[in-house]
C-alpha positions in Angstrom: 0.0 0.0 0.0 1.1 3.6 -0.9 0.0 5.6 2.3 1.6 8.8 2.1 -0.1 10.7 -0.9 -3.0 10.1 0.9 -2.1 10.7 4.0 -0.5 14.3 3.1 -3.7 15.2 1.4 -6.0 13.8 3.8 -4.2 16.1 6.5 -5.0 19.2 3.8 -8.1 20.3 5.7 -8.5 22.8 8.3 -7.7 21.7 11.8 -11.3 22.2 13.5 -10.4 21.7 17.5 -8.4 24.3 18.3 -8.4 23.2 21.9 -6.4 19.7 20.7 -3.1 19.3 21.1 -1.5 20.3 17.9 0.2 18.0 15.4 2.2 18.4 12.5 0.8 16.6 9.3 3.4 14.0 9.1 3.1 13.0 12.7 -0.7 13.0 12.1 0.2 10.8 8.9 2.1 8.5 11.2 -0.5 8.1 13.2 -3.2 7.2 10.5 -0.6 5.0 8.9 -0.2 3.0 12.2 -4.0 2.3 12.6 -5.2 -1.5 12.1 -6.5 -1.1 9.0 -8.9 -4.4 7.9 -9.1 -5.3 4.7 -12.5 -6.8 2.6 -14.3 -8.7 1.8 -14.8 -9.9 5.1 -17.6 -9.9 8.0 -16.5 -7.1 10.5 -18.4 -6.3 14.3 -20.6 -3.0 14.7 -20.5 -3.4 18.5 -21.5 -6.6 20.0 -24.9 -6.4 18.0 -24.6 -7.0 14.2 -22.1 -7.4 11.6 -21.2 -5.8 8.0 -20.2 -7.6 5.3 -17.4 -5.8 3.8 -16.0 -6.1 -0.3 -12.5 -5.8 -1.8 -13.7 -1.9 -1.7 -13.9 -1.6 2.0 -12.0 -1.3 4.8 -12.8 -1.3 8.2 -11.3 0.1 12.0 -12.5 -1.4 14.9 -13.4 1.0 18.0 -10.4 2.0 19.3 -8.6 2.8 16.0 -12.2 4.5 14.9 -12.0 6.6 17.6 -8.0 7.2 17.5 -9.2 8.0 13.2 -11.8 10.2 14.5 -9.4 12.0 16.6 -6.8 12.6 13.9 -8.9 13.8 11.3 -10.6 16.8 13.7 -13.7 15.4 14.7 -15.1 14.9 18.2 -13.1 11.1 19.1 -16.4 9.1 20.5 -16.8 5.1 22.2 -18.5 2.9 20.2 -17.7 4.0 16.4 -16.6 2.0 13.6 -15.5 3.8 10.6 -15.5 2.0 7.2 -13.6 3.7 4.1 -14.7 3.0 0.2 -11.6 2.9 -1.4 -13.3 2.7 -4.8 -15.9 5.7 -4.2 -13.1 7.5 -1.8 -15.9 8.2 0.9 -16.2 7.1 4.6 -19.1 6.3 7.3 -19.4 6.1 10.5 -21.4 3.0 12.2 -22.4 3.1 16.3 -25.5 1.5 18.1 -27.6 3.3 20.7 -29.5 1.0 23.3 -32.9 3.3 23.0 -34.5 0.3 23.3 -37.4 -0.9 20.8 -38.7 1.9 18.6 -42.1 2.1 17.3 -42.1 2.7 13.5 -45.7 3.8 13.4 -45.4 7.5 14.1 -46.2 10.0 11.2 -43.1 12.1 10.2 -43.4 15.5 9.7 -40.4 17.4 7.7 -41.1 20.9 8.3 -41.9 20.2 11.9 -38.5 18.2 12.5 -36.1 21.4 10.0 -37.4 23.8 12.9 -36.4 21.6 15.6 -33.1 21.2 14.4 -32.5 25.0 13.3 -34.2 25.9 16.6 -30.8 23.7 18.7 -28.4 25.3 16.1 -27.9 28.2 19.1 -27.4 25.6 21.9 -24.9 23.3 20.1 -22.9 25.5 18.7 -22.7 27.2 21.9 -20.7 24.1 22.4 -19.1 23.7 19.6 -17.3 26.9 21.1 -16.2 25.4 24.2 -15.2 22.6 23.1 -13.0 24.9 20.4 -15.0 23.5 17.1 -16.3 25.1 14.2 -19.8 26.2 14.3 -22.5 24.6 11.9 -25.9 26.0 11.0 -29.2 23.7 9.6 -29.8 25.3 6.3 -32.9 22.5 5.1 -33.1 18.9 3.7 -31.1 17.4 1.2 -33.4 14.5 1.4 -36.6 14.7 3.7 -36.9 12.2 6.5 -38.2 9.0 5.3 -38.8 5.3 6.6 -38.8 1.6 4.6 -40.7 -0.7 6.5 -39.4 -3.4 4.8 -36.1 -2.6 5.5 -36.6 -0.9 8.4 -34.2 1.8 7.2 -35.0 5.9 8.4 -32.8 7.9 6.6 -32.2 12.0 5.4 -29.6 14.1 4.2 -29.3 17.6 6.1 -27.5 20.6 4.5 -25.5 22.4 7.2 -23.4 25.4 6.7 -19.8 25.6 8.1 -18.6 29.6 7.7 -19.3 30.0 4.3 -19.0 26.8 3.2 -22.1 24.0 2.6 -22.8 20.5 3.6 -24.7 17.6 3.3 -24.5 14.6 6.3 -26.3 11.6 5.0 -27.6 9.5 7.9 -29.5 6.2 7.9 -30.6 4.4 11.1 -31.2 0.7 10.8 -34.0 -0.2 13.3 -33.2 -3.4 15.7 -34.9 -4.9 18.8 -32.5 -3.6 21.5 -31.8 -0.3 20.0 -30.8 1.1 16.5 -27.7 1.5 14.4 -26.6 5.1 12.4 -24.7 4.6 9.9 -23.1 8.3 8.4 -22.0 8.8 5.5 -19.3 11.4 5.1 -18.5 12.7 1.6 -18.0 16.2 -0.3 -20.8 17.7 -1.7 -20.1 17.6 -5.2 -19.8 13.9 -5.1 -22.6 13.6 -2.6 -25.6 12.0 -4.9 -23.0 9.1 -6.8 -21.8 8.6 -2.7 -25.2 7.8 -1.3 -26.1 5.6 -3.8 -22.8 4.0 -3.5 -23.3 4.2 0.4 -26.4 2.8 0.2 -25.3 -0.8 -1.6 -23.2 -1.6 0.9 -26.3 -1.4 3.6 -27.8 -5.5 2.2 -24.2 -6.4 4.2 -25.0 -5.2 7.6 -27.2 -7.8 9.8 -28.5 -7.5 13.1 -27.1 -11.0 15.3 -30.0 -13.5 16.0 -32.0 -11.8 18.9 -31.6 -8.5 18.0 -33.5 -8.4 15.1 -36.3 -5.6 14.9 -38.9 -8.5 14.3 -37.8 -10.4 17.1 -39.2 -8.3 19.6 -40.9 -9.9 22.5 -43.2 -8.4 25.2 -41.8 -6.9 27.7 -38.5 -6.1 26.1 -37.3 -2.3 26.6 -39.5 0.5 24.3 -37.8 3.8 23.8 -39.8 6.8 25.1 -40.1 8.3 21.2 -40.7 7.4 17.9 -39.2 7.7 14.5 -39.5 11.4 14.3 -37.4 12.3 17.4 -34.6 9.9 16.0 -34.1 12.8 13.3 -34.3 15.4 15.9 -31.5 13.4 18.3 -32.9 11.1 20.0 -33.4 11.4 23.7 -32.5 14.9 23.0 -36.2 15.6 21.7 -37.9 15.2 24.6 -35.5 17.5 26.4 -36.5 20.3 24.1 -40.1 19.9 24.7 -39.2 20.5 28.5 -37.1 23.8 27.5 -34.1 21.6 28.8 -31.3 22.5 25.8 -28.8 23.7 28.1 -28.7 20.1 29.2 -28.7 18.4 25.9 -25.8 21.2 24.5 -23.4 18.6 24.2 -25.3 15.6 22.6 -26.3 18.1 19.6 -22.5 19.2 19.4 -21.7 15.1 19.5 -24.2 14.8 17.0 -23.2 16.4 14.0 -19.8 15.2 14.8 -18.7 13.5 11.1 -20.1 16.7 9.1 -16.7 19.0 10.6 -14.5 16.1 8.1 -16.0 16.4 5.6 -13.4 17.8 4.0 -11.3 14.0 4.3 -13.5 12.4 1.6 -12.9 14.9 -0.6 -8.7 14.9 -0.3 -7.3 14.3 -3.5 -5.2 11.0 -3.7 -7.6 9.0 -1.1 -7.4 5.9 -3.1 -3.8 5.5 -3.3 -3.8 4.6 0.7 -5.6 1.2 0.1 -4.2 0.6 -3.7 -3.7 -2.9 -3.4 -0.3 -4.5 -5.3 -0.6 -5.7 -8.2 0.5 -9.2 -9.4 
């Protein structure tokens, strides 16, 4: 593998945390160089509750060189994510469970509703996004309104956000399951956001919940979330803090939140691909 054209130009865009210690790019491309990188196809872990089947395209980091990757390239280091890389497409995703619990996929979604809830915590989280020394990003509408497959039990949207003056899109899917739900992020430029998704979204058949955590496997008196599919768009647990006027306690989940949007800048580095070029025989 040739890992230093990448590397160089993955270390190109702007250094976001101000408050992190600083590193030069070659010690930064050390460090990315020394992560376990895993190499498809292959069937790789999303925490202990399902597993993605990756292809010669794909490579994978497991959670503590995710969050050591997450670190490096500027975005908020997190537990429990699992970055894959398209070596083919030259985008990356990010893939965590959260045990809500069961969710109820029966709630109407409303679009409008949900943009003003999430332009209404732009204040609160970028409030800190400034203690935390990160760039502040504004909800400027839908790329792609909220919408659910009940047969695949997929909810997914795009969101454009606004960075200074520059514009955004962060793709997100969440994959329904019995215990909880998976989001899987896709993290790409926006001129190459449209050919990304759809290439994001044919690697989604490959990721399987493990027996008994499937969403049809339910079983009364398992765990039910206390919201629906709407408030998974508007963060979560963090909805039903806004309805109580509580944002000054959910400030740093909507920071967290957004976290993949501030690289977006990686995917779009020129000489990605050359990192995972494979040898030829």
């Amino acid at each position: 593998m040739k890992f230093r054209t990448f590397l160089l130009a993955l270390l190109m865009v702007p250094c976001l945390s101000q408050a992190a210690a600083p590193r030069s790019q070659e010690e930064r491309a050390e460090a990315i160089r020394a992560l376990q990188w895993k190499e498809g196809p292959n069937t790789e872990a999303i925490a202990d509750k399902a597993t993605l089947k990756t292809t010669d395209a794909l490579v994978y980091l497991d959670e503590a060189n995710s969050k050591k990757f997450l670190e490096l390239t500027d975005n908020i280091p997190t537990d429990g994510s699992y970055i894959i890389y398209n070596t083919k497409n030259n985008w990356w995703a990010d893939f965590s469970f959260n045990p809500a619990g069961y969710i109820k996929d029966d709630e109407k979604i409303d679009a409008d509703a949900l943009l003003k809830t999430l332009k209404d915590g732009d204040e609160t989280g970028n409030k800190e996004r400034q203690r935390l020394g990160i760039g502040e990003l504004h909800t400027e509408g839908w790329y792609v309104p909220p919408h659910y497959d009940p047969a695949t039990k997929r909810l997914e949207w795009g969101v454009k956000l606004r960075s200074g003056n520059d514009f955004n899109v962060n793709y997100t899917v969440r994959i329904l399951g019995r215990t909880g739900f998976t989001s899987a992020t896709l993290v790409s430029s926006p001129d190459r956001l449209a050919t990304d998704v759809e290439s994001f979204k044919a690697i989604l058949p490959g990721f399987e919940y493990n027996g008994g955590e499937k969403y049809a496997e339910f079983k009364e008196g398992d765990r039910v979330a206390e919201y629906g599919l709407a408030a998974l768009v508007a963060g979560g647990a963090a909805a039903i803090a806004t309805k109580k006027g509580l944002w000054s306690v959910i400030g740093a989940f909507l920071a967290a939140s957004w976290k993949l949007v501030a690289g977006f800048g990686v995917a779009a580095a020129a000489g990605v691909k050359s990192l995972f070029k494979r040898k030829q025989s």
